[in-house]
C-alpha positions as CSV (number, residue, x, y, z in Angstrom):
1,X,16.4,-9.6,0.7
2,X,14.0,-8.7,3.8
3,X,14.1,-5.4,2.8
4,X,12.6,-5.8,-0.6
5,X,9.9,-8.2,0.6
6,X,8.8,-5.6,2.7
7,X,9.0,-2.9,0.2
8,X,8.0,-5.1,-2.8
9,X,4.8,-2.2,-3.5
10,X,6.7,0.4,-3.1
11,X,9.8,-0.9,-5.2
12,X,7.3,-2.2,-7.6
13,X,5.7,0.7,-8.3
14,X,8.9,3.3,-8.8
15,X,9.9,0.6,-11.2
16,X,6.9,0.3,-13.4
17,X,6.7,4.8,-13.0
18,X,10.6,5.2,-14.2
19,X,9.5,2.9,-17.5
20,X,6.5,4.8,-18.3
21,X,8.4,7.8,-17.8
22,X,10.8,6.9,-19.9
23,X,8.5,6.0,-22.8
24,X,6.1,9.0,-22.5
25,X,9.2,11.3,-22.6
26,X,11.5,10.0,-24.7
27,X,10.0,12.4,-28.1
28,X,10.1,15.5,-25.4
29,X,7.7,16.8,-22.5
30,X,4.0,17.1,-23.5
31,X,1.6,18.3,-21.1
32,X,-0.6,15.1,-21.3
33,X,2.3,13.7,-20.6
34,X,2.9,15.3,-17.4
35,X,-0.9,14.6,-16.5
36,X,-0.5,11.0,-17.1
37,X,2.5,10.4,-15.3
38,X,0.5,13.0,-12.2
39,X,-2.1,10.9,-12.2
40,X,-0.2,7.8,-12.3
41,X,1.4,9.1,-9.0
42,X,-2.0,10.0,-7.4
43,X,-3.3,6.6,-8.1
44,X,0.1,5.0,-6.8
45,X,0.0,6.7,-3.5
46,X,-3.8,6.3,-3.0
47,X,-3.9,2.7,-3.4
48,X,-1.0,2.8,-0.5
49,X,-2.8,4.8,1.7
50,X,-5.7,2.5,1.2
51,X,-3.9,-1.0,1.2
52,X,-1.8,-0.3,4.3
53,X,-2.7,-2.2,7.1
54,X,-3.5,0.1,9.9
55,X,-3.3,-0.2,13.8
56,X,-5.0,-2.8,15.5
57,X,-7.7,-1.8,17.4
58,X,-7.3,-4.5,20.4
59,X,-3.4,-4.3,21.7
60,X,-3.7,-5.7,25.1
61,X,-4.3,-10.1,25.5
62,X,-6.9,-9.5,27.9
63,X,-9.1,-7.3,25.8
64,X,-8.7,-9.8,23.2
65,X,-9.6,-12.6,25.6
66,X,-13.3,-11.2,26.7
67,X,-14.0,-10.2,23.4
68,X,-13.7,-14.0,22.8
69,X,-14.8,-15.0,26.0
70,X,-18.8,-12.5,25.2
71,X,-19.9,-15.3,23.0
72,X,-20.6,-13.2,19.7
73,X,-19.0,-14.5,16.5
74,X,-15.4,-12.7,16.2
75,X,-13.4,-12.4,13.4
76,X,-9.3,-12.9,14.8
77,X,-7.5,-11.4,12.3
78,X,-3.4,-12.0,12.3
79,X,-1.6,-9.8,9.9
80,X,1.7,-8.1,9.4
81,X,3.0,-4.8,9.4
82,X,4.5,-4.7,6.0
């Protein structure tokens, strides 16, 4: 079960692909039907690429502590990997 909840977009979005696959294809393979289901892909994996968190840009405790310690509003952000 962990391994969907991690993969839920990525499971998510196969799923909802193989459907409209199936219904653009099912009276034979048009060529706006391959450009729908191309772009349908391109949007899919861009709005990953976007959505993904990325690295952290403060790893180390102390780094973390004199940014809090400089007396500037900071936004402490906690998020997972997945």
């Amino acid at each position: 079960m962990n391994y969907f909840n991690q993969h839920s977009f990525t499971l998510s979005a196969i799923i909802v692909y193989a459907v409209v696959a199936v219904i653009l294809l099912r009276d034979g393979v048009r060529i706006l039907d391959v450009v729908a289901l191309a772009a349908m892909a391109s949007a899919l994996s861009l709005s990953w690429l976007l959505l993904r968190p990325g690295p952290s840009t403060l790893t180390e405790v102390d780094a973390v502590e004199v940014r809090l310690a400089a007396r500037k509003p900071t936004l402490l952000e906690f998020q997972s990997e997945y």
